[in-house]
N, C-alpha and C positions, 0 to 999 in steps of 0.2 A: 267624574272627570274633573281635576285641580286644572286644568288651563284651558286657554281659549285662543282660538288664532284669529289675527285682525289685521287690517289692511286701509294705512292711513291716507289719510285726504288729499295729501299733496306728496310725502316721502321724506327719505333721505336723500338726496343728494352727495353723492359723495367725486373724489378730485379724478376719475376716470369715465367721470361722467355719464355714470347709472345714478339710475333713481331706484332706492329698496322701499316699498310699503307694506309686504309684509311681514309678520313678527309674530309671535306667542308672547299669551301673560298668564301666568299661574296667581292661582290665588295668595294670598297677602296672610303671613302669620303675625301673633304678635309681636313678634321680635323684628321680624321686618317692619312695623311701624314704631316699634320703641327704640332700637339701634341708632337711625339717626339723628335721634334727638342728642345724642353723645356726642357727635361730630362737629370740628370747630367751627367748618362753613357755616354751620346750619345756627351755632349758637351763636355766630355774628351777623346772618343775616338769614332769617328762618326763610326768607321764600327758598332756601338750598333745599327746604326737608320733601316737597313735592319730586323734585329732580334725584337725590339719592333716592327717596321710595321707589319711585319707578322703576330705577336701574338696579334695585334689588328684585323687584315682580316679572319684570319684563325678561325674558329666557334666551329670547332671539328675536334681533330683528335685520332684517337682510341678510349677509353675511357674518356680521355681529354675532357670537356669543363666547363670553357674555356679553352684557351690553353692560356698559359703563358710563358714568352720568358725562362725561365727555362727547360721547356718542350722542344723548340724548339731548343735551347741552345746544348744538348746532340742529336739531329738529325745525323745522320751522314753527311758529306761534300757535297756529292751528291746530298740528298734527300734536302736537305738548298738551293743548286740551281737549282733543280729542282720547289722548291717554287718560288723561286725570278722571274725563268721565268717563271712559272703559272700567276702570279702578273701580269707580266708584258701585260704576254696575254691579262688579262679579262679586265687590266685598261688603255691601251694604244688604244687613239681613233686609226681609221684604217685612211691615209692618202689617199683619194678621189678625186680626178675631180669629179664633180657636175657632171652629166647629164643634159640633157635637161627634162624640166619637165616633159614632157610627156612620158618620161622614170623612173622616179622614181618608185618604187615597192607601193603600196596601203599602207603597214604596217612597220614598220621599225622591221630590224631581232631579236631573240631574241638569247637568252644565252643559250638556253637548246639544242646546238648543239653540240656534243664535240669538244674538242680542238686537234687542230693538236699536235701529241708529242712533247714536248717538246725535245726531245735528238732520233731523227729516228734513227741515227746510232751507237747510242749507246755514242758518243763520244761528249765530250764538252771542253768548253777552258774555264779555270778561272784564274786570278791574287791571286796572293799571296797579304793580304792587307798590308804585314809585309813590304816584299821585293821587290815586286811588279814584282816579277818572274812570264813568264806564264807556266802554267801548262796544260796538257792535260789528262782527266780523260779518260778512257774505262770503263763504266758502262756495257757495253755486257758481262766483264768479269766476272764479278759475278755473271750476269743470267747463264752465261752458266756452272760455278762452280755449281752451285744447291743450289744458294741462295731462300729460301721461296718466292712464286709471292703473 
């Protein structure tokens, strides 16, 4: 299975006053990471290339699809890195020692397992791309304020 469905931290919010959190992401080819490096946003200011990626992976998200980096654009801080490490989950091979052959499994794994959370303890670390401040997020705090799941 090429895609995975996910359900972000906090949401979309949008001007009828639903919250959307979940969405599908398909796996990532190379053209979807080579394409936006063409793009002028991105060669006047590369942090655009994370925002176009996504909004080329990402299939659906609430009502959204497609989803467009505008769309993606107004996400809140969290829920934006919460994608980035989803991404990174499903497209980053897993680094292996070989076995012996006679231990290899019959079938190679498939994607329709879920993912380990991205943020277990709630907490994540992000740079500032301005000032390259880091930052430390507690996402737990707004579940436990009685943010919508």
């Amino acid at each position: 299975m090429n895609e995975l469905t996910f359900m972000l931290p906090a949401g979309l919010h949008t001007s009828d006053g639903q919250v959307h959190r979940g969405g599908v992401m398909r796996l990532a080819t190379a053209l979807d990471e080579i394409e936006p490096l063409g793009d002028p946003r991105v060669q006047r200011n590369e942090a655009y290339y994370p925002l176009l990626l996504l909004a080329r992976v990402i299939t659906r998200l609430g009502p959204f699809s497609p989803v467009t980096p505008d769309v993606l654009g107004v996400l809140p801080a969290a829920d934006f890195a919460y994608l980035q490490s989803l991404y990174a989950q499903m497209n980053t091979a897993p680094t292996l020692a070989l076995p012996p052959q006679s231990a290899l499994p019959a079938a190679p794994p498939t994607w329709n397992a879920a993912p380990t959370p991205a943020f277990p303890d709630g907490q994540i670390e992000t740079e500032c791309p301005h000032c390259g401040a880091i930052l430390e997020l507690d996402l737990s705090a707004d579940l436990e304020q009685g943010v919508p799941s």
